[in-house]
Backbone of each chain as ProteinMPNN parsed JSONL, in Angstrom:
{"seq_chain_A": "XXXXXXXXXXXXXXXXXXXXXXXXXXXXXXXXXXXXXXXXXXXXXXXXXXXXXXXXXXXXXXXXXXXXXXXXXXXXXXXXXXXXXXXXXXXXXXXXXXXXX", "coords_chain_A": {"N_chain_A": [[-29.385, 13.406, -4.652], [-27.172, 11.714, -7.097], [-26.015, 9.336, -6.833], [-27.557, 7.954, -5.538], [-28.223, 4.936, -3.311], [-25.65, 3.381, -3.849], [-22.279, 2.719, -2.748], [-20.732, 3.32, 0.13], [-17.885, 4.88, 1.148], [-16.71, 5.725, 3.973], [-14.459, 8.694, 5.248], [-11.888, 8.799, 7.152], [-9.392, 8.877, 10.152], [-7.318, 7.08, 8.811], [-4.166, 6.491, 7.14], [-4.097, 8.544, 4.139], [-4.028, 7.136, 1.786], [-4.892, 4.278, 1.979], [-7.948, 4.835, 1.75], [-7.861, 5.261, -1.287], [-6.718, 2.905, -2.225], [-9.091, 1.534, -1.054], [-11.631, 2.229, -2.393], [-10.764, 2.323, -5.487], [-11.04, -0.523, -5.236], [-13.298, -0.937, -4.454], [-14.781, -0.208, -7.17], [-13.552, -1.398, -9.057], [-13.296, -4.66, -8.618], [-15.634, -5.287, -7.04], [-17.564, -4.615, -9.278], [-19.218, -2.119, -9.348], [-20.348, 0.967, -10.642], [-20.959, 3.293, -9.377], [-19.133, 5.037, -6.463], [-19.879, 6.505, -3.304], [-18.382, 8.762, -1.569], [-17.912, 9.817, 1.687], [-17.116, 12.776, 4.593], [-16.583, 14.277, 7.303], [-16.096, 17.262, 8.911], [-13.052, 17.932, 9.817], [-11.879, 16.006, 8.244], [-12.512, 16.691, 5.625], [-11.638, 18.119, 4.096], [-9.438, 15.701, 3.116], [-10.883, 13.869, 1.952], [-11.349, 15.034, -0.367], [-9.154, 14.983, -1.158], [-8.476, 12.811, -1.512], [-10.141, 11.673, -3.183], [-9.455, 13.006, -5.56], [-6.551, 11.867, -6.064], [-7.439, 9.583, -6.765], [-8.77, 9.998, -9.235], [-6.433, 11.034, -10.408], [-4.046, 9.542, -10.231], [-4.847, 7.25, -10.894], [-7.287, 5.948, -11.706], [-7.988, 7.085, -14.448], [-10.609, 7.454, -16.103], [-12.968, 7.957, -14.507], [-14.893, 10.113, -12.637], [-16.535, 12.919, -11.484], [-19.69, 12.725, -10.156], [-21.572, 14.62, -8.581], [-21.591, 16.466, -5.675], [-22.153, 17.515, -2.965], [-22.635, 19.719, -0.028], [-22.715, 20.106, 3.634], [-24.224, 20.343, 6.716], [-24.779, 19.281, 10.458], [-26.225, 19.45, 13.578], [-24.096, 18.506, 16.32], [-24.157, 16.622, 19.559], [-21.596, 17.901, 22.132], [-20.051, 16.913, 25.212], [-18.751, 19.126, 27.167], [-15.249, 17.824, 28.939], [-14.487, 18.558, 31.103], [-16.013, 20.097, 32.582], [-18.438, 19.065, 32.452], [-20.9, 19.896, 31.433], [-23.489, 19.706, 28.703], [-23.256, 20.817, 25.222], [-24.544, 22.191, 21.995], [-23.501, 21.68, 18.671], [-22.392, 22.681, 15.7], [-21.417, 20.829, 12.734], [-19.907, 20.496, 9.79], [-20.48, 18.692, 6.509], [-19.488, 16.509, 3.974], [-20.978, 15.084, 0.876], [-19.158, 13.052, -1.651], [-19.697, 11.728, -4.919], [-18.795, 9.727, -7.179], [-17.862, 8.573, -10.199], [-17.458, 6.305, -12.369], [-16.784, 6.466, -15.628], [-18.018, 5.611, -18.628], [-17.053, 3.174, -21.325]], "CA_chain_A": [[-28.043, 12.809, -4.851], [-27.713, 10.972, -8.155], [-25.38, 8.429, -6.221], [-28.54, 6.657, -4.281], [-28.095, 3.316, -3.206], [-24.11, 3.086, -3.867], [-21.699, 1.502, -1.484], [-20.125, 4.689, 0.578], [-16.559, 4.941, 1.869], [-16.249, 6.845, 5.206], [-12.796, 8.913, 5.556], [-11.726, 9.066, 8.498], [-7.882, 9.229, 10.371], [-6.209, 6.188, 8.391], [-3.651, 6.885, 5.842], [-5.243, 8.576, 2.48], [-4.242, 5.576, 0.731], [-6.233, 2.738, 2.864], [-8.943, 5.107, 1.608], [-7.309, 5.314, -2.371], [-7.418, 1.361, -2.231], [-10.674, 0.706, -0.901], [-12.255, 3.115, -4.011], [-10.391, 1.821, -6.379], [-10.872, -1.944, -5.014], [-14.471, -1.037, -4.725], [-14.638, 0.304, -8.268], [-13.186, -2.456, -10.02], [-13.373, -5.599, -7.787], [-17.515, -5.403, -7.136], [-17.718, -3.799, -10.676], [-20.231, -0.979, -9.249], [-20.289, 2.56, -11.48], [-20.128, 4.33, -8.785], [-19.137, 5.122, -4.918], [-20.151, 7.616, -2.409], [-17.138, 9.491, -0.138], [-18.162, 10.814, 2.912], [-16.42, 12.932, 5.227], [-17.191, 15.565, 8.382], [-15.221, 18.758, 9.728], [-11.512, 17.965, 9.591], [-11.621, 15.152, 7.536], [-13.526, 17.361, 4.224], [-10.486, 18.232, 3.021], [-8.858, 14.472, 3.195], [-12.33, 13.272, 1.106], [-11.496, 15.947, -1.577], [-7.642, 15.042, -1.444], [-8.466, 11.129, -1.853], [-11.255, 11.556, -4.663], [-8.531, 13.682, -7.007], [-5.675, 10.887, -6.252], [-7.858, 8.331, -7.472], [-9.483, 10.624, -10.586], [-5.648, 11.786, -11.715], [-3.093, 9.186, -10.728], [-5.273, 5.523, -10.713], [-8.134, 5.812, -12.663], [-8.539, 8.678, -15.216], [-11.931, 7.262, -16.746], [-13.403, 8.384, -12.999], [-15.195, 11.718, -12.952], [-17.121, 13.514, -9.93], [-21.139, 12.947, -11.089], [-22.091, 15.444, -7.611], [-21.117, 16.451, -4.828], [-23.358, 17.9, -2.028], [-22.266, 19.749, 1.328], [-23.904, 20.201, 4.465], [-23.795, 20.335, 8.417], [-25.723, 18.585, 11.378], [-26.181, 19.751, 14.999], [-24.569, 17.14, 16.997], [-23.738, 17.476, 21.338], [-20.61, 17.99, 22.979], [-19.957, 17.122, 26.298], [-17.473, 19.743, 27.843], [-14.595, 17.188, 29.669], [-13.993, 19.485, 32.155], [-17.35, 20.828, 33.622], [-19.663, 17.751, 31.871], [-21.922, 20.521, 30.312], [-23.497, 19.668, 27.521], [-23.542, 21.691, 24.243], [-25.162, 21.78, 20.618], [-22.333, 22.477, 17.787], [-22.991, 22.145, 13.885], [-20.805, 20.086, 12.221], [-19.898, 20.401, 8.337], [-20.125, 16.964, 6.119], [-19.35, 16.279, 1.926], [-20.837, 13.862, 0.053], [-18.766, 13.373, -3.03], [-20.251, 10.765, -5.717], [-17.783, 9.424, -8.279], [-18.751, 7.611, -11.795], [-17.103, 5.484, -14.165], [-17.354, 7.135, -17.428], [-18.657, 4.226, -20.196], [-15.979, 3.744, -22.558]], "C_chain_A": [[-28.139, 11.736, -5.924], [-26.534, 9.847, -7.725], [-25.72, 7.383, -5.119], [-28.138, 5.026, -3.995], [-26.653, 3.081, -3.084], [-23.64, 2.758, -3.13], [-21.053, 3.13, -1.351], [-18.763, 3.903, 1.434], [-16.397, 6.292, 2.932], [-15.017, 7.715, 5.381], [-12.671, 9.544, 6.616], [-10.437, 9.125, 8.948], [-6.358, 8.748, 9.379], [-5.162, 7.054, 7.85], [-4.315, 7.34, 4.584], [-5.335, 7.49, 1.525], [-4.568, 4.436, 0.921], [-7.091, 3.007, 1.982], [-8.982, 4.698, -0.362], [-8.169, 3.807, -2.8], [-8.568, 0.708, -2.322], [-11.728, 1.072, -1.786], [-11.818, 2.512, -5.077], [-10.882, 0.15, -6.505], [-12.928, -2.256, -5.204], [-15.454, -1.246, -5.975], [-14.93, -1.327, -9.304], [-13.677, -4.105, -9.382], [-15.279, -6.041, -7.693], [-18.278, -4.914, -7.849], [-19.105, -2.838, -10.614], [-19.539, -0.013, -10.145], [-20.151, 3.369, -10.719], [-20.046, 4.292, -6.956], [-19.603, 6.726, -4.224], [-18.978, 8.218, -1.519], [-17.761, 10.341, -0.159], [-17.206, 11.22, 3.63], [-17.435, 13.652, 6.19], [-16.255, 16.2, 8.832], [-14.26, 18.149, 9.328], [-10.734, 16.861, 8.152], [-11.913, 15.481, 5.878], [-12.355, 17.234, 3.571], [-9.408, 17.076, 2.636], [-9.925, 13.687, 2.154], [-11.694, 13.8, -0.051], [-9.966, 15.238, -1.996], [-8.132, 13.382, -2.32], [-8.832, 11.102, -3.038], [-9.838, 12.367, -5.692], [-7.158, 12.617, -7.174], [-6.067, 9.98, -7.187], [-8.501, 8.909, -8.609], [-7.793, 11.089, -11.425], [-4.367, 10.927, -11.591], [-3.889, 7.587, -10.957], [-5.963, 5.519, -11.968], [-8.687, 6.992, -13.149], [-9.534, 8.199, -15.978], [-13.367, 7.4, -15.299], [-14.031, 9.546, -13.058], [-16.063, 12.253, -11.78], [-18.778, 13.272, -10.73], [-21.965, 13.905, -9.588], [-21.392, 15.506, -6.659], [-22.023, 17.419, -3.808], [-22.59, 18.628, -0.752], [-23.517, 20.074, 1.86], [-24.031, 20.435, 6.23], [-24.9, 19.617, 9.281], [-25.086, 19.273, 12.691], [-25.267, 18.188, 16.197], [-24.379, 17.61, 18.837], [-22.843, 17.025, 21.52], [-20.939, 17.953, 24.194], [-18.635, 17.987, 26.786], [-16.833, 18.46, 29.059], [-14.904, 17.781, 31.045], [-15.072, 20.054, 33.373], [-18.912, 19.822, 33.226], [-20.786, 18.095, 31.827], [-22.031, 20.016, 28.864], [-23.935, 20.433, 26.507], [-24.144, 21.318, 23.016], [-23.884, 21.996, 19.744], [-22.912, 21.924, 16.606], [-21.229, 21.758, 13.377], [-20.811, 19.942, 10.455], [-19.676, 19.035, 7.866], [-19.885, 17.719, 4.736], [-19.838, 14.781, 2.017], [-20.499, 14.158, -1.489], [-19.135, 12.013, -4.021], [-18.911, 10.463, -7.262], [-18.174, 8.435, -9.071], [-17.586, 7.679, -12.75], [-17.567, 6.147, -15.202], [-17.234, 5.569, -18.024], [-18.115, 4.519, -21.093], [-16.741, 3.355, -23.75]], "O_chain_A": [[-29.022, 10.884, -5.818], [-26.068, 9.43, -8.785], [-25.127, 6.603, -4.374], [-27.776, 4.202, -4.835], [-26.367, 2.482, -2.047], [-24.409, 2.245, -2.316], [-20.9, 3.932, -2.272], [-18.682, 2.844, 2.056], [-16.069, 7.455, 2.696], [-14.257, 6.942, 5.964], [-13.192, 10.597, 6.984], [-9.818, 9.572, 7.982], [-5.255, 9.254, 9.178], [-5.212, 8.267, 8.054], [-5.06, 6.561, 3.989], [-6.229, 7.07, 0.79], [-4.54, 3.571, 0.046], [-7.412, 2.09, 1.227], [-9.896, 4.006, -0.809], [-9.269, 3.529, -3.277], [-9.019, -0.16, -3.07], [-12.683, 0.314, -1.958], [-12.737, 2.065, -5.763], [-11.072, -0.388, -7.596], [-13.587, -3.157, -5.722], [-16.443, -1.976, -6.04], [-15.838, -1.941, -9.863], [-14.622, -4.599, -9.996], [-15.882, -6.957, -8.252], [-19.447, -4.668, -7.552], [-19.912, -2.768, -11.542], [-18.339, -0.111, -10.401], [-19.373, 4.293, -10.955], [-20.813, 3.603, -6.284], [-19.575, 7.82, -4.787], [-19.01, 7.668, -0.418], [-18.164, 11.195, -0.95], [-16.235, 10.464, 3.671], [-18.658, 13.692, 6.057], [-15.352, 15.483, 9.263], [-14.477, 17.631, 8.233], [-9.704, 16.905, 7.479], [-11.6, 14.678, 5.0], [-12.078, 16.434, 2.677], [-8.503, 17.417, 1.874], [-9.412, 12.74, 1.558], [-11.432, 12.935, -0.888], [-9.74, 15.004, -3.183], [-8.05, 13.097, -3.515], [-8.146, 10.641, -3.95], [-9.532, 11.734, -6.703], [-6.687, 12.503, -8.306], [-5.416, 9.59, -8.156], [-8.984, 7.954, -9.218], [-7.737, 11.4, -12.615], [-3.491, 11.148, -12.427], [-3.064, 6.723, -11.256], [-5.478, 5.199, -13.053], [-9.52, 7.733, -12.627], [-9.308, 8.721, -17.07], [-14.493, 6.907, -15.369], [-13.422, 10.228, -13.883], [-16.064, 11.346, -10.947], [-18.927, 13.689, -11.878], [-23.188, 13.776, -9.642], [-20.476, 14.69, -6.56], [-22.681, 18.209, -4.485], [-21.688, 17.875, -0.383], [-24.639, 20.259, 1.388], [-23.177, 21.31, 6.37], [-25.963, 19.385, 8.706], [-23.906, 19.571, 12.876], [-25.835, 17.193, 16.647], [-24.47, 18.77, 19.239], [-22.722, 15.825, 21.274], [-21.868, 18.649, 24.606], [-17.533, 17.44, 26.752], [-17.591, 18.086, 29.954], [-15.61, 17.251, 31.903], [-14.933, 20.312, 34.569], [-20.059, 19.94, 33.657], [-21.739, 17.34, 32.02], [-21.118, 19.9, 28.045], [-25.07, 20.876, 26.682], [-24.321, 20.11, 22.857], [-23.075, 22.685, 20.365], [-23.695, 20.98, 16.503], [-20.187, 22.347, 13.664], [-21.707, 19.297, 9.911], [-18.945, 18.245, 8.462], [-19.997, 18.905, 4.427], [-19.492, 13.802, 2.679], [-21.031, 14.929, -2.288], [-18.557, 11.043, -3.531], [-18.451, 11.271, -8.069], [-18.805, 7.469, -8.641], [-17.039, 8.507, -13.479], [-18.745, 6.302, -15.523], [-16.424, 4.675, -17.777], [-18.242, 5.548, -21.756], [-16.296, 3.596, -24.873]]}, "seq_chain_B": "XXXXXXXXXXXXXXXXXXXXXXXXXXXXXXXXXXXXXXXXXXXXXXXXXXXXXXXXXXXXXXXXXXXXXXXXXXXXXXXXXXXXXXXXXXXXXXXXXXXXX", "coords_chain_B": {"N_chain_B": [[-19.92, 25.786, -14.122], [-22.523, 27.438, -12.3], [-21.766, 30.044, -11.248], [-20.094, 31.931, -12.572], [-18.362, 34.887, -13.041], [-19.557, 35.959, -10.882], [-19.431, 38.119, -7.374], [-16.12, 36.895, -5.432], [-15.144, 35.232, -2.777], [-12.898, 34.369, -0.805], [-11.79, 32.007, 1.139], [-9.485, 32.308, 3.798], [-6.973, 32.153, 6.256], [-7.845, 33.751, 8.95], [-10.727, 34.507, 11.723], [-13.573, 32.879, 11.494], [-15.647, 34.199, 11.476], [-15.491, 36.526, 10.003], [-15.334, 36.196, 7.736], [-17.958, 35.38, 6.905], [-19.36, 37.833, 7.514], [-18.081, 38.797, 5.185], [-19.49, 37.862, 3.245], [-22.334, 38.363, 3.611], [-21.97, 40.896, 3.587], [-21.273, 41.272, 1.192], [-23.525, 40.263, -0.366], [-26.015, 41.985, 0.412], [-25.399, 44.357, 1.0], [-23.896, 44.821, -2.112], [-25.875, 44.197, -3.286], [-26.11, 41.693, -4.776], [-27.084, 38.283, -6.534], [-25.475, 36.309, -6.356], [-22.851, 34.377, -4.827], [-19.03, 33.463, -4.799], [-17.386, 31.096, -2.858], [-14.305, 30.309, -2.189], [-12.017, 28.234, -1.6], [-8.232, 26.474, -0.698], [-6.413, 23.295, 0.339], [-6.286, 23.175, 3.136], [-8.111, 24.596, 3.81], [-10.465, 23.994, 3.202], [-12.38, 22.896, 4.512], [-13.118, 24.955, 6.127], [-14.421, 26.643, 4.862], [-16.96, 24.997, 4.027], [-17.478, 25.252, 6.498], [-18.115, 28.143, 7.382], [-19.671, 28.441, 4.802], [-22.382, 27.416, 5.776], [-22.9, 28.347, 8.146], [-23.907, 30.857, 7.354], [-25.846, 30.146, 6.061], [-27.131, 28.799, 8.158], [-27.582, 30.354, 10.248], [-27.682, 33.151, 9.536], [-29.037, 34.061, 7.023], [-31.214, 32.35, 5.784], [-32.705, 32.292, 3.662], [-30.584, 32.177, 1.768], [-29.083, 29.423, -0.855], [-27.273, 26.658, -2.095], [-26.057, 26.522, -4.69], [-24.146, 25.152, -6.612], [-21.437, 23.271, -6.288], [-17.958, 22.945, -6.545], [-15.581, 20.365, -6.79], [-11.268, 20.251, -7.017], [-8.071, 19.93, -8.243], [-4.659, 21.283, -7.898], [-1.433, 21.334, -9.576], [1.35, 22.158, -7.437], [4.269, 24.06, -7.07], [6.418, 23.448, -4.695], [9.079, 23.985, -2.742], [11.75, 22.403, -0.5], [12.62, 23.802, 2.745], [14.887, 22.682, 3.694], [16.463, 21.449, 1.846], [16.72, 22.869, -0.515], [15.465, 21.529, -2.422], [13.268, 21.693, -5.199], [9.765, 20.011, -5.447], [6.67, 18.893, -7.132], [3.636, 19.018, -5.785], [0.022, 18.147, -4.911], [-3.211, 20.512, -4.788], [-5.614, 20.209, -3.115], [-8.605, 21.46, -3.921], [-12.073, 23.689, -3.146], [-14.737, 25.188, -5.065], [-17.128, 26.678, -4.011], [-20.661, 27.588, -4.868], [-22.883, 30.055, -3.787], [-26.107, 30.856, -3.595], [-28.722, 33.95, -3.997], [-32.411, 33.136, -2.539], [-34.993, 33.659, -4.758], [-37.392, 36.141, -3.759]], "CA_chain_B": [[-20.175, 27.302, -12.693], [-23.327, 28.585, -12.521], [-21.908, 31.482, -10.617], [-19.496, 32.926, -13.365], [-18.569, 36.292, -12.79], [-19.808, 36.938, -9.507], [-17.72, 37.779, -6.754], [-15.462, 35.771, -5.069], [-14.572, 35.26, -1.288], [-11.733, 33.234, -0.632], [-11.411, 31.517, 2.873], [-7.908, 31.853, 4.569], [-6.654, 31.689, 7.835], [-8.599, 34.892, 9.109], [-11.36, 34.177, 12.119], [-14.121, 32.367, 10.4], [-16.827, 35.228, 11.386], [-14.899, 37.708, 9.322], [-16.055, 35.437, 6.122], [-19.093, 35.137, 7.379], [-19.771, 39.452, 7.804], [-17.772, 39.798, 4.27], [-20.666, 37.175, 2.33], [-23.522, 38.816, 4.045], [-21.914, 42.193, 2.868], [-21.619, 41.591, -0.806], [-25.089, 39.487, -0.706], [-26.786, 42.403, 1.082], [-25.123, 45.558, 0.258], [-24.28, 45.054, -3.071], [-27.229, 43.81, -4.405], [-25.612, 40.734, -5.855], [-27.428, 37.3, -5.813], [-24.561, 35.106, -6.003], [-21.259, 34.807, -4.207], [-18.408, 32.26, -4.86], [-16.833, 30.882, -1.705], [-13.151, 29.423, -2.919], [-10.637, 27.847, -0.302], [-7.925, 25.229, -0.901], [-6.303, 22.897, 1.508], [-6.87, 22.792, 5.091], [-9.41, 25.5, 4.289], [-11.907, 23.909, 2.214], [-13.556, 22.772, 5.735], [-13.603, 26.215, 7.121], [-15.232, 27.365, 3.441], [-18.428, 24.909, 4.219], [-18.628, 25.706, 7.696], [-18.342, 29.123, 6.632], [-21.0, 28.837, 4.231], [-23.265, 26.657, 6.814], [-23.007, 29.464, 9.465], [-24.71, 31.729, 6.802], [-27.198, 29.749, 5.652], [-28.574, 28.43, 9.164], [-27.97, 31.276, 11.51], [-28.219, 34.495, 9.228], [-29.861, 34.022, 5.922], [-32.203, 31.101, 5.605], [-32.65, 32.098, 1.974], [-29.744, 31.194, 0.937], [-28.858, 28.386, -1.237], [-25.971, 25.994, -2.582], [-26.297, 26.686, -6.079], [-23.309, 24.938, -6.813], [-19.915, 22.963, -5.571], [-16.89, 22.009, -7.489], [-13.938, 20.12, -6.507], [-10.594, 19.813, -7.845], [-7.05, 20.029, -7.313], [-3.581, 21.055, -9.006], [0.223, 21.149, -9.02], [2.172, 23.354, -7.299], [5.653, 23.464, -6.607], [7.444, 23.457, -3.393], [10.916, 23.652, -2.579], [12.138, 22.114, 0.85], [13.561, 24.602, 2.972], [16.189, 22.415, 3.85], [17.562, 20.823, 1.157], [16.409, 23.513, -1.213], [15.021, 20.992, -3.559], [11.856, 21.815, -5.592], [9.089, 19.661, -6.292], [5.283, 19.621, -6.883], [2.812, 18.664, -4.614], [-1.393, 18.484, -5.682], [-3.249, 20.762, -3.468], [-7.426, 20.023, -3.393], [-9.629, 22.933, -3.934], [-13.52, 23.461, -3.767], [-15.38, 26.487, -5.469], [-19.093, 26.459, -3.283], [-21.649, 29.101, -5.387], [-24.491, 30.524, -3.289], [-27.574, 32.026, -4.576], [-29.795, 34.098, -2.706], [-33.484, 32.571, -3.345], [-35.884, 35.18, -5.001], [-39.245, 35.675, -2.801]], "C_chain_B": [[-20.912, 27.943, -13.145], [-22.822, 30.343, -11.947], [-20.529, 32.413, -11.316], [-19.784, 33.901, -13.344], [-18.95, 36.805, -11.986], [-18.895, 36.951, -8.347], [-17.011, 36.898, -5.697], [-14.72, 36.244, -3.53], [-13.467, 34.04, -0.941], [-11.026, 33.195, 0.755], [-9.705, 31.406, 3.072], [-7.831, 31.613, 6.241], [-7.085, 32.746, 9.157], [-9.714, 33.743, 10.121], [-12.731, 33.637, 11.047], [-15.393, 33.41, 9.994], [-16.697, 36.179, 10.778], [-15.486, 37.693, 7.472], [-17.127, 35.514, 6.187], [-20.14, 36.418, 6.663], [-19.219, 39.373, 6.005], [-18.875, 38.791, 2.982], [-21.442, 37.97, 3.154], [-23.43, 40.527, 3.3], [-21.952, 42.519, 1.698], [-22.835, 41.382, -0.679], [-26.049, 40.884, -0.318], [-26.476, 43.993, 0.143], [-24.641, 46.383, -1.646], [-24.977, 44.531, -4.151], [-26.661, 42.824, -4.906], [-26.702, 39.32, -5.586], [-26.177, 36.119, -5.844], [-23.053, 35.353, -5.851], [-20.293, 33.47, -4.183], [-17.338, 32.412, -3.737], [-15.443, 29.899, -2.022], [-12.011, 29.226, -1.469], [-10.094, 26.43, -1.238], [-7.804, 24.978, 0.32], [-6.887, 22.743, 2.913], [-7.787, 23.71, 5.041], [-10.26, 25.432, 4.095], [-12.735, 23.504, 3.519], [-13.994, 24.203, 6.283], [-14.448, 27.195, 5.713], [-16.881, 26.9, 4.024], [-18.479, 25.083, 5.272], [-18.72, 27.373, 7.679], [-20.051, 29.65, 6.138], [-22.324, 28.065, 4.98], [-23.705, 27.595, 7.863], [-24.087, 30.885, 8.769], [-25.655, 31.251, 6.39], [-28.196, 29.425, 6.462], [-28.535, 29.216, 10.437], [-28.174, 32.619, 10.731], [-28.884, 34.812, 7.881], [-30.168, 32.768, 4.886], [-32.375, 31.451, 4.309], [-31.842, 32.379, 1.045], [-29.681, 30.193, 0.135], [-27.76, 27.479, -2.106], [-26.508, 25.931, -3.959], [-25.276, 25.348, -6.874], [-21.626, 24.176, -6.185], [-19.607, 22.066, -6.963], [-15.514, 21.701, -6.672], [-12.979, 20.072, -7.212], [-9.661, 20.274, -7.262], [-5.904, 20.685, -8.321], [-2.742, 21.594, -8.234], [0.679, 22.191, -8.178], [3.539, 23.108, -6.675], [6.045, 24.231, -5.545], [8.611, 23.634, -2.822], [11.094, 23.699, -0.802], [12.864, 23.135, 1.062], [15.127, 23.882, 3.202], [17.116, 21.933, 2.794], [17.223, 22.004, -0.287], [15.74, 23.361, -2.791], [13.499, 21.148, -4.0], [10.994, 20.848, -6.057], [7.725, 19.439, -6.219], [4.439, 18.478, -6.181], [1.289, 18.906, -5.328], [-2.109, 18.617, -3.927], [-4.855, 20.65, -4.145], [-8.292, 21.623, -3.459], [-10.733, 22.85, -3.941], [-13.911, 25.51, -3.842], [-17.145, 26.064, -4.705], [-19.757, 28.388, -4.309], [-22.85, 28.795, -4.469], [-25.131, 31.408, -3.95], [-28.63, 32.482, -3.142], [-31.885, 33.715, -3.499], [-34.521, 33.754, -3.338], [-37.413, 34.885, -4.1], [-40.301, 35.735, -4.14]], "O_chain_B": [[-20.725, 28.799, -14.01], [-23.356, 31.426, -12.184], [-20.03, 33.376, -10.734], [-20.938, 34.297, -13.506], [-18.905, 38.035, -11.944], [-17.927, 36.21, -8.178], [-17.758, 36.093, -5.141], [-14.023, 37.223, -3.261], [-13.677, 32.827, -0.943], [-10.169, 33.895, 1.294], [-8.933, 30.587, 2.573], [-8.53, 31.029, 7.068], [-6.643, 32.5, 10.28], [-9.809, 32.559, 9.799], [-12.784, 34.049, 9.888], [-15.963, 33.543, 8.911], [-17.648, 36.961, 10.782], [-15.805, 38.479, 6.58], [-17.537, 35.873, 5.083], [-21.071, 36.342, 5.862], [-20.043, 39.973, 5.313], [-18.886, 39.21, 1.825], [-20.522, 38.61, 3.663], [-24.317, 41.167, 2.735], [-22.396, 43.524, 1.142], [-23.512, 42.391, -0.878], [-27.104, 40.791, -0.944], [-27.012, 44.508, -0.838], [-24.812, 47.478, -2.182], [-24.801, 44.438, -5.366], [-26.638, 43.116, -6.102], [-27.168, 39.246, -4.449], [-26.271, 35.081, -5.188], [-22.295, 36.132, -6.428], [-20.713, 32.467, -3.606], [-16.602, 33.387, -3.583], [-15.646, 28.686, -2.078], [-11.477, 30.008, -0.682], [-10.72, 25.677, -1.984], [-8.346, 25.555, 1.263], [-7.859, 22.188, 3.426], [-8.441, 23.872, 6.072], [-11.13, 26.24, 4.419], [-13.908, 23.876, 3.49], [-15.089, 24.45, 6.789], [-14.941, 28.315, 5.843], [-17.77, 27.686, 4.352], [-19.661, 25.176, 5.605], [-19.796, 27.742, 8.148], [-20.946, 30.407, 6.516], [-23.397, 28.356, 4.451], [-24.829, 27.55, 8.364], [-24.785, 31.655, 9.429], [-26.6, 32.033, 6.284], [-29.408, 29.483, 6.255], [-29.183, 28.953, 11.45], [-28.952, 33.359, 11.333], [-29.276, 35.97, 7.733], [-29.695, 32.379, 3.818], [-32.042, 30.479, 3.631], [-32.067, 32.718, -0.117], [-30.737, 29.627, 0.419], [-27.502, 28.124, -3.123], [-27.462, 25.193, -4.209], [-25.836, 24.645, -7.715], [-20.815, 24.928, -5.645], [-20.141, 21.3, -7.765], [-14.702, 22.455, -6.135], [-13.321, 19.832, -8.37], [-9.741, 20.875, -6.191], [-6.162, 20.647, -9.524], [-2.78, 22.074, -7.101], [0.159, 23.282, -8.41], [3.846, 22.168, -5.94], [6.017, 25.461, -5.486], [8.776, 22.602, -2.173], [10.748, 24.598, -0.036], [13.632, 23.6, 0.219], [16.215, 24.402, 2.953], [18.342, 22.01, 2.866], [17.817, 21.559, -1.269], [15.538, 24.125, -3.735], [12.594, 20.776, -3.253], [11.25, 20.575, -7.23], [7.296, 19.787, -5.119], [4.685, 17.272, -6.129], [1.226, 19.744, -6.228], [-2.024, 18.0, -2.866], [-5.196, 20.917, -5.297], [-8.225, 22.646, -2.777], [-11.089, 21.943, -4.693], [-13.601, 26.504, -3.185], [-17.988, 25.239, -5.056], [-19.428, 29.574, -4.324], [-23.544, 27.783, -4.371], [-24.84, 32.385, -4.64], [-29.046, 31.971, -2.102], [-32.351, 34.013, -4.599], [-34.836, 34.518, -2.425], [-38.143, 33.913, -3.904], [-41.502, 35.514, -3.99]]}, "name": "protein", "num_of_chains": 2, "seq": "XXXXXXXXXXXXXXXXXXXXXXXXXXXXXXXXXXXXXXXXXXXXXXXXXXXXXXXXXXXXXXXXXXXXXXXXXXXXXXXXXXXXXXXXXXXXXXXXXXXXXXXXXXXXXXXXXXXXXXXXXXXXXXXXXXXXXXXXXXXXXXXXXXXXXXXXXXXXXXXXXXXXXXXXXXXXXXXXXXXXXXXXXXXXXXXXXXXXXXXXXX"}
């Protein structure tokens, strides 16, 4: 991942634009080059939505420098019968870079 | 895109094991090594768990050659008021390669 070390933004239920903000605020504000967005299962496609808001209406000098998927095992407890299961779980990490004007 | 020109599976709203059987069938039967896995919206999660389900339960030599994100316009029109206008929908292209022994 050529986005080691970077400060990562989790996305998770909020609003997409908490997430918008805190990229952008990250961006500019603690003048890093670049951030990490993460997501897992439902949220993938809320990661992907956020990162193109902030690459086509905020900051168009923004550009994707990787992006990685992936899955992990994690356990479910069934509510109902308080069996527990294995399930795999899909993640993204998407890396975003300042282009150098 | 390394995986120009090869062919293309595109996740919809179809059980997810159906995607699953129709990558294993190009990859296998017709001799191809690489297969592009394309979903937008709400499907780009069911694309990587998709392609996750093939890589760690039926062919370990697999590999993510490739992911691209991105998004664009498309227009809408409310049913109710019959007014049209465009909306940006996220997309990811995932290329797999099968790894040579």
């Amino acid at each position: 991942m050529v986005c080691e070390g970077a400060p990562e933004i989790r996305i998770g239920k909020k609003p997409i634009m908490n997430y918008v903000v805190a990229i952008l605020t990250t961006l500019i504000e603690q003048g890093v080059n670049r951030v990490v967005i993460k997501a897992r299962g439902r949220n993938i496609n809320r990661a992907i939505d956020t990162v193109e808001i902030v690459r086509h209406r905020f900051a168009k000098n923004v550009k994707i420098a990787d992006v990685q998927i992936g899955s992990h095992e994690i356990n479910v407890t069934d509510p109902n019968t308080g069996q527990s299961r294995s399930r795999r779980v899909s993640s993204i990490d998407i890396c975003i870079e300042k282009e150098q004007e």
